[in-house]
C-alpha positions as CSV (number, residue, x, y, z in Angstrom):
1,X,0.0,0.0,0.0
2,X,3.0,2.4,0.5
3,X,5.9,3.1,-2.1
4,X,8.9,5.5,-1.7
5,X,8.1,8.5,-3.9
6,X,11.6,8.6,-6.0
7,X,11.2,12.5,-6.7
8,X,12.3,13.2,-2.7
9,X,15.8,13.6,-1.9
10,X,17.4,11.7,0.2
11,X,17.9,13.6,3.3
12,X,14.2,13.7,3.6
13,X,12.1,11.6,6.1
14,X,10.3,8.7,5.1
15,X,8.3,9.6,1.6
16,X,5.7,7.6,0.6
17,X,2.8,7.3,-2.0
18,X,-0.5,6.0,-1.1
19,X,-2.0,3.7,-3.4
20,X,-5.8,4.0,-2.9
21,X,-8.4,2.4,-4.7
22,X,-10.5,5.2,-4.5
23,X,-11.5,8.6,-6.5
24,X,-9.0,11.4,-7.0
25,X,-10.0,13.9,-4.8
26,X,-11.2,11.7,-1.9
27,X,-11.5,14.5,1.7
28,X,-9.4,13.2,4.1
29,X,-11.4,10.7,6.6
30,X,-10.9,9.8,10.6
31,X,-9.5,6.9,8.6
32,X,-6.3,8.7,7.1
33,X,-7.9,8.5,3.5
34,X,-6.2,11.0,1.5
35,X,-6.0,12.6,-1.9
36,X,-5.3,10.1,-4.5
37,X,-1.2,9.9,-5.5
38,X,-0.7,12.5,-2.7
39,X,2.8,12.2,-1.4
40,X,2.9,12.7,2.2
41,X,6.0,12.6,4.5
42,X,6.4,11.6,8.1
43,X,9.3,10.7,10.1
44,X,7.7,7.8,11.4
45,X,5.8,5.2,10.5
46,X,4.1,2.6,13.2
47,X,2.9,-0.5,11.7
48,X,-0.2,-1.8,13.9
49,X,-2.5,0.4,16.2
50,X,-2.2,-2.9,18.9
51,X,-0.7,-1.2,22.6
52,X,2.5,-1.2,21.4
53,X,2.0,1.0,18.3
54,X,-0.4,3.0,19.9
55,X,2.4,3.8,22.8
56,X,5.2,4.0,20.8
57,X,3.4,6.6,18.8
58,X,2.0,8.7,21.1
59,X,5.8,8.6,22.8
60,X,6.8,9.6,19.0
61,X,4.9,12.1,18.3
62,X,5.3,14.3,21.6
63,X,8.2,14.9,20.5
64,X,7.4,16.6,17.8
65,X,7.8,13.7,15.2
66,X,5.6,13.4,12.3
67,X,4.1,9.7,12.8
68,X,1.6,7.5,10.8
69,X,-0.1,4.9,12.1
70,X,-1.1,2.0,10.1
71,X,-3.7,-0.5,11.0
72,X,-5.4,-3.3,8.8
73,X,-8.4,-3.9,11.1
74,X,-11.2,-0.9,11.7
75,X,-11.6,1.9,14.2
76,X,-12.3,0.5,17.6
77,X,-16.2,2.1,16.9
78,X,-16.5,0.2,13.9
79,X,-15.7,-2.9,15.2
80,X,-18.6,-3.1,17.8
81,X,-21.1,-4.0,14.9
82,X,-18.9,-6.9,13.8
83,X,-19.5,-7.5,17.7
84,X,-22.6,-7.5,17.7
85,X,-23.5,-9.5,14.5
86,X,-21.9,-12.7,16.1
87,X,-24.5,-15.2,15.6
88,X,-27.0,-13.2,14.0
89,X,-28.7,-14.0,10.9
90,X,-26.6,-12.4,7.9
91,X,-24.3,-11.2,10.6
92,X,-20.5,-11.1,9.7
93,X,-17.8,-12.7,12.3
94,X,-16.1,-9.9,14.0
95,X,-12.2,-8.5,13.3
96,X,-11.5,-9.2,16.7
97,X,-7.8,-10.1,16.2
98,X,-7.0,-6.4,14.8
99,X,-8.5,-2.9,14.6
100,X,-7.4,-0.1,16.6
101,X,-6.6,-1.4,20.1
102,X,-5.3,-4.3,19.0
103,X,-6.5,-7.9,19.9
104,X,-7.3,-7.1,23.9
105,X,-9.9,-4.6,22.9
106,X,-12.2,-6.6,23.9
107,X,-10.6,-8.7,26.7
108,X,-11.3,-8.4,30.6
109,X,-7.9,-5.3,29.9
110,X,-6.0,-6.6,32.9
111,X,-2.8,-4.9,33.4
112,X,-0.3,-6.6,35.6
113,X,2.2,-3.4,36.6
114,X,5.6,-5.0,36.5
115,X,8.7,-4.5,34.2
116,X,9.1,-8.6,34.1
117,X,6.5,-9.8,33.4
118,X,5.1,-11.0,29.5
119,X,9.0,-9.6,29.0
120,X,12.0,-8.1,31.2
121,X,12.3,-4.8,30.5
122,X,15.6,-4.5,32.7
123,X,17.6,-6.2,29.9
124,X,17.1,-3.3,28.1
125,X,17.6,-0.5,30.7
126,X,18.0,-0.1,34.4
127,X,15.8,-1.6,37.4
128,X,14.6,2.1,37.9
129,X,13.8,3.5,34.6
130,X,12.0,-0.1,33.7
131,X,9.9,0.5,36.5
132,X,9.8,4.6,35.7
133,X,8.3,3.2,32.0
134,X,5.8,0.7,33.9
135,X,4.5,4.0,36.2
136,X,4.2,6.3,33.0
137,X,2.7,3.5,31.0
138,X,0.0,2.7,34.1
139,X,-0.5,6.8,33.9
140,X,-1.6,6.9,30.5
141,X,-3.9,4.1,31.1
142,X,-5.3,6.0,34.2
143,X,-5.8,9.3,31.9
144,X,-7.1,7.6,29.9
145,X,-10.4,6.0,31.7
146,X,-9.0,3.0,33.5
147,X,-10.3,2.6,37.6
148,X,-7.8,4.1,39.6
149,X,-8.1,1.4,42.2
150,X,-5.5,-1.2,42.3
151,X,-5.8,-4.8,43.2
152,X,-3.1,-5.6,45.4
153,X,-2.6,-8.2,48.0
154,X,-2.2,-7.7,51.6
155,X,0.9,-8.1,53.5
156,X,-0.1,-11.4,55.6
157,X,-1.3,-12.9,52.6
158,X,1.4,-11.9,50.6
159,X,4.0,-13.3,53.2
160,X,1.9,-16.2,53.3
161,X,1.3,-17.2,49.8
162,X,5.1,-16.9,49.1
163,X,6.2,-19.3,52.1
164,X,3.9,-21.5,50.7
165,X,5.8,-21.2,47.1
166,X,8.8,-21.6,48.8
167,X,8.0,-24.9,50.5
168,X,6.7,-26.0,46.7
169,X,10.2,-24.8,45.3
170,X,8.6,-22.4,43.6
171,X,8.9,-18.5,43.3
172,X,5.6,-16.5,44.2
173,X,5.7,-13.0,42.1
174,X,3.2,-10.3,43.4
175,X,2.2,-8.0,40.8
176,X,0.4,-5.2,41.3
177,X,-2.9,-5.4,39.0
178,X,-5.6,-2.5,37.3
179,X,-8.4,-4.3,35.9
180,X,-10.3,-2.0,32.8
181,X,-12.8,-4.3,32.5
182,X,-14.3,-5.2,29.0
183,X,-17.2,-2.8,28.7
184,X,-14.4,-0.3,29.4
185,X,-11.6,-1.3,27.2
186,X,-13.0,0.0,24.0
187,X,-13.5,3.5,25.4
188,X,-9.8,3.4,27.0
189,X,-8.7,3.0,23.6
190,X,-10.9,5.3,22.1
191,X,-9.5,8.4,24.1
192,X,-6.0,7.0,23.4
193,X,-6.3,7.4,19.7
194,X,-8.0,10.7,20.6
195,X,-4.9,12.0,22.7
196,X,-2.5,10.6,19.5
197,X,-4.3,12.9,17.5
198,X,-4.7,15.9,18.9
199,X,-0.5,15.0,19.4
200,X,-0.8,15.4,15.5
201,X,-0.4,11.8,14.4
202,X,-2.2,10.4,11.9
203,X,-4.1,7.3,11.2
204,X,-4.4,5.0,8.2
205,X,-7.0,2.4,8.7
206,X,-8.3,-0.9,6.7
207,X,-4.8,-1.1,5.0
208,X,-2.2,-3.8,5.1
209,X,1.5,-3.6,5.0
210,X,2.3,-6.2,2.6
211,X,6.0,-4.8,1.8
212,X,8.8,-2.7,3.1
213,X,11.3,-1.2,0.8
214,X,14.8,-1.8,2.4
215,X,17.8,0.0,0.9
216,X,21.6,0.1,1.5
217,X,20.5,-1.8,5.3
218,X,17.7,0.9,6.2
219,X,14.4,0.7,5.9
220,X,12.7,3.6,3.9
């Protein structure tokens, strides 16, 4: 869906043509439908709109970085029809796997507040900052819409619980835990996209990365 546009000099960012299969002249759209053959530049491009795309791009773009998100699935509104239609007569099955929040959307949105677990971020950075990026992350999420009430677990059960690991051979890890909830999830997400754009980023929705044009070792 993206080619480099060969009439930019090099030291520019990342050029690209959109290849749209619709009219020349198309208004631009929530969906980041633009002008047909329109060459537009950013300096970053995010493949996905999943928590990691969405993060790393609002991180991006407060910077000052010109960022372009692109998702295959729909806009987290659009794809509560699909929901919806599960079952129904003529209904279509849900694009629960992608869209704009990725695919925990529409899952209970349990996040468990430590840098080591699904991952260790420490063997990328220090024990402080990894858990300086878990508290800034958990921020967001609280901005955001998500309870500000976490589920923790008290000392004498904690002390207990890991003695009884202990006896087992086994390592008890507490982690501090925010559950959204999944009638909440959806509009978490939406006020994320929502703070992305008013950062200035941009959104290009229903469209697939089938390609990427790597030259001299970088990707362009």
């Amino acid at each position: 869906p993206y080619s480099r546009s060969s009439s930019c000099p090099p030291s520019s960012a990342s050029s690209w043509t959109q290849n749209w299969p619709y009219p020349a002249g198309a208004e631009q759209t929530p969906t980041g439908l633009r002008e047909q053959g329109e060459i537009m530049e950013y300096d970053v491009i995010v493949v996905g709109a999943g928590p990691a795309g969405l993060f790393a791009a609002k991180e991006l773009s407060a910077r000052g970085l010109r960022v372009e998100i692109v998702e295959m699935g729909k806009d987290v509104d659009k794809r509560f029809p699909a929901l919806s239609d599960m079952g129904a007569p003529g209904g279509t099955i849900p694009d629960i796997m992608s869209g704009v929040g990725g695919a925990g959307t529409f899952s209970d949105g349990t996040l468990n507040l430590r840098p080591d677990v699904g991952g260790d971020l420490r063997q990328f950075t220090s024990e402080a900052e990894a858990w300086e990026l878990v508290r800034q992350v958990d921020g967001t999420f609280v901005e955001c819409g998500v309870p500000g009430d976490l589920r923790c677990v008290s000392r004498e059960r904690l002390k207990e619980v890991q003695l009884r690991a202990c006896s087992a051979g086994a390592v008890f890890m507490n982690i501090d835990q925010r559950h959204i909830g999944t009638d909440y999830a959806p509009d978490v997400v939406r006020k994320l996209k929502g703070r992305l754009e008013a950062q200035g980023a941009t959104f290009t929705l229903e469209t697939e990365v089938t390609d990427l044009l790597v030259e001299g070792g970088e990707c362009r």
